[in-house]
N, C-alpha and C positions, 0 to 999 in steps of 0.2 A: 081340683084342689091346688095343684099349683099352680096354676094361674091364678089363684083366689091371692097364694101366697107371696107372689109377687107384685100382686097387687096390694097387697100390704104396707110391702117393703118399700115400692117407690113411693107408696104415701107418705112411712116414717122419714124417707130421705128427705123427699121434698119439704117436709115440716121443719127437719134438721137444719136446711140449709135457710128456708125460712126464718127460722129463729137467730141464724145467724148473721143472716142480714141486716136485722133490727137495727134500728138507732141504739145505742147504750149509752145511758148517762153516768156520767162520773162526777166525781165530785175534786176540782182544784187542791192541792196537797201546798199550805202556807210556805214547809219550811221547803221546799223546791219549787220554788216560782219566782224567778224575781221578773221585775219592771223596769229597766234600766235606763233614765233619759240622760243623755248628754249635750254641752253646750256649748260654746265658743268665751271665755271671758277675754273680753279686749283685746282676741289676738293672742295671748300670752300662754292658756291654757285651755285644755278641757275637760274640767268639772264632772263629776257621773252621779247620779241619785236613784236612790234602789224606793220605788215605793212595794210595800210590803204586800201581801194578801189579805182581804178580809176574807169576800166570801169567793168560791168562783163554780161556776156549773159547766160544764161542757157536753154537748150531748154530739154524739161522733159515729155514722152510719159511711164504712170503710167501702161499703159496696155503692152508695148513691150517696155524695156528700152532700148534695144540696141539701139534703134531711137534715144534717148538722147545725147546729149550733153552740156561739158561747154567750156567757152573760157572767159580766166580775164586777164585784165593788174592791176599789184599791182606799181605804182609809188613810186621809193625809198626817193624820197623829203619828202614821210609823214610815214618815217621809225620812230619810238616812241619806245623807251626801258625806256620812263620818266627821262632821266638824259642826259642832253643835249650831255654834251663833249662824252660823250657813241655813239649816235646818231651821229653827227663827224665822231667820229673815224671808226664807222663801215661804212661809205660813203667813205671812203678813199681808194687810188689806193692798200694797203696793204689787204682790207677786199673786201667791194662791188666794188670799183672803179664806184661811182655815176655819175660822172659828164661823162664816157664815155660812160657806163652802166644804164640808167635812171629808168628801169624799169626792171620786172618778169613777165615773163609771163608764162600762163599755157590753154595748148589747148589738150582737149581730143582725144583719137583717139579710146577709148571702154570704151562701160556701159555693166556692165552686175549684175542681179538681183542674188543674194546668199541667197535668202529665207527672209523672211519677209519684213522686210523696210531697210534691207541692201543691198548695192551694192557697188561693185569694180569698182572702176575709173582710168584706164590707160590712161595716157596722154602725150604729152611733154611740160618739166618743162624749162625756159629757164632763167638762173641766171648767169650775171657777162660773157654774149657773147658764154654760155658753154650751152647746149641743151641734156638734158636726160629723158631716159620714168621713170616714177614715176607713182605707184600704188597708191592711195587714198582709206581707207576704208568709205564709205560715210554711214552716217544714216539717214532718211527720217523723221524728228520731225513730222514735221505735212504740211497736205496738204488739204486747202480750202479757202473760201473768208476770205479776212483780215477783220477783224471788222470794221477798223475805213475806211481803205481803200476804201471797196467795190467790189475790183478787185480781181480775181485767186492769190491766194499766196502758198509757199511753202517754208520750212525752214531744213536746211538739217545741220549735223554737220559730220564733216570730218578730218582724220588724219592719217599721216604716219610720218615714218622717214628718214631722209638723210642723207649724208654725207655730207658736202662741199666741202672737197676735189675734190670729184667727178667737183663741178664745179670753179674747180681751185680757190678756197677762202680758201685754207690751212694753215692762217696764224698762228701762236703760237702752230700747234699740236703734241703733245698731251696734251700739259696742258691747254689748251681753246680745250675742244672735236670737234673730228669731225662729231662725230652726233650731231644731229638736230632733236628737237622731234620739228611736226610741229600739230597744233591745231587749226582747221576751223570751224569758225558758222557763218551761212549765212542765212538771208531771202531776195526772190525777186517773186517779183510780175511783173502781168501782165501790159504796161503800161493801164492808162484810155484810153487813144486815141484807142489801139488797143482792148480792155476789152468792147467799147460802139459799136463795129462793130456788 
């Protein structure tokens, strides 16, 4: 009988630990997320523009990250560099071409762990109809229940650089760069609906 009963016990463990290995998906949190690109004008300044969250998915298996993934739509309507006619201008057929182009998107296609709470994010980036892989060096802030929440949360910060050219937005270069430093901070949680299962 106890042997039976131990046998039990390491079955509900093993199941425990199983379930906590799972992949979990979370769902991207708009008003803690930003997208931050930065750019060189003439030498003289450098500019920063926040584009906003539409949607964003993360699916994040802490024990085997390859499992992971992300997939975001950034909508250019809530493109923000704080100076309107700025905001304008880069929506226009000469920079983003908004109105034909509405959106960015970024869908992974590799996670892999580089030692402690970093990881490399290969993905494809897709800006202005033009679709390139783009590496993301990602940091893992913190990962546990949100306080006020209650639910699985997780907050990662992430950054690479680009060229624009690459996605045919070459307008003015060299004297508006064609790099692009880009700067990510994200938190996304589990939603409740799926969090109460």
């Amino acid at each position: 009988m106890r042997a039976l009963r131990y046998l039990v016990l390491a079955g509900l463990l093993g199941a425990a630990v199983t379930a906590q290995a799972a992949p979990v998906t979370y769902k991207l949190d708009p008003g803690h997320t930003f997208v931050l690109f930065s750019w060189n004008h003439f030498g003289f300044s450098n500019p920063t523009a926040n584009l906003g969250l539409g949607e964003g998915t993360l699916v994040f298996d802490e024990k085997d990250p390859a499992k992971s993934s992300v997939d975001v739509t950034l909508p250019l309507a809530d493109l923000d560099t704080h100076v309107s006619k700025l905001d304008e201008h880069l929506k226009k057929p000469d920079f983003l071409d908004a109105d034909k182009y509405p959106t960015i998107t970024f869908k992974s296609t590799k996670v892999q762990a580089v030692g402690g709470n970093k990881y490399k994010v290969t993905g494809d980036l897709t800006v202005h109809g033009v679709t390139k892989p783009v590496v993301l060096d990602a940091t893992l802030n913190k990962s546990g229940e949100h306080p006020m929440l209650k639910v699985p949360t997780v907050g990662f910060d992430a950054v690479t650089t680009l060229k624009r050219s690459d996605f045919g937005v070459g307008a003015y270069v060299p004297n508006v760069s064609d790099e692009l430093k880009v700067r990510i901070t994200t938190e996304a949680s589990v939603p409740k609906a799926d969090a109460a299962k």
